[in-house]
C-alpha positions, 0 to 999 in steps of 0.5 A: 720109760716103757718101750713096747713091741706090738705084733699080731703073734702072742709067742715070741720069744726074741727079737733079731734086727731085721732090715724093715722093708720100708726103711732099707736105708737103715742097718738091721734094728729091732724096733720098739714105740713109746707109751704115748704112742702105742695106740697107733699100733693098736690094730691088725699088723696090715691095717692101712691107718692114718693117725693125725694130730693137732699142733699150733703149727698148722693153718686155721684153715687146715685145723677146721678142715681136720678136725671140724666140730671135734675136741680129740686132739688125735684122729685115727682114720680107718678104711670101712672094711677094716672095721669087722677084723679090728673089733675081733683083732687081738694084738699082742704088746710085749715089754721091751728093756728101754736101755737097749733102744735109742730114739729114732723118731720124736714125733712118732715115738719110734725107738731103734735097737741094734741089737737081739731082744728078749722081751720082758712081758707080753699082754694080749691086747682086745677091745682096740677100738675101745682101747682108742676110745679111751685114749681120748682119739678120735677113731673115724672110718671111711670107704677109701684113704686116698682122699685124705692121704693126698689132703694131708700131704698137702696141708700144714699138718706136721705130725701125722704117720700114714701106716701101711698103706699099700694094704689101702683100697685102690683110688 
């Protein structure tokens, strides 16, 4: 299995366990994401985000509601004013050694470690929204997350990640 650590810095050498600020609850880890999810990650550290995806669980009104006329089994939408920092972002994707990290999270392939790393690699990571392309998401923008934020919450959609949204637009 490979892990990986993305970052908007290119020279890190170790990764100490730090206490995350969204998830205080939990001891100090160092985090790590599985290769199916990695495209999540692949945008400016602060880009408010929301990635969802089809399941059989959720409602026939909530599948035409989401993804309409689409095929992608996997949006990711962004704010409009995103879109010029995400076309000229590197990202960086450093190689992490997956027997030091155990699962946190299924549906978002989260991995936690106790533990100091040293990473194995690091590549720098361009072309994002390309990238996402490749994948098969759907990469869609809007002026403002909050409308869709507040429909998913309340929809049957079960596998979604709402990401850094403190950094979104104002309702």
């Amino acid at each position: 299995m490979n892990l990986f650590h993305f970052s908007d810095e290119g020279s890190i050498d170790v990764f100490l366990p730090r206490v995350k600020e969204n998830r205080k609850e939990l001891p100090p880890v160092v985090w790590a994401i599985d290769e199916e999810h990695e495209f999540t990650f692949f945008f400016p550290r602060s880009c408010p985000r929301i990635v969802y995806t089809r399941s059989d669980e959720m409602s026939d009104e909530d599948r035409r509601a989401f993804f309409g006329a689409t095929q992608a089994n996997i949006v990711v939408t962004v704010e409009t004013g995103w879109y010029e920092r995400i076309k000229r972002s590197t990202v960086y994707r450093y190689r992490m050694p997956a027997e030091t990290f155990e699962l946190f999270d299924t549906i978002a392939g989260y991995y936690i470690s106790p533990r100091t790393i040293v990473p194995l690699a690091v590549e720098p990571y361009g072309n994002l929204i390309d990238r996402l392309i490749a994948r098969g998401v759907e990469v869609r923008f809007t002026p403002n997350l909050h409308p869709l934020r507040e429909a998913i919450l309340n929809s049957t959609l079960t596998d979604f990640g709402i990401h850094k949204f403190d950094n979104a637009a104002r309702a």
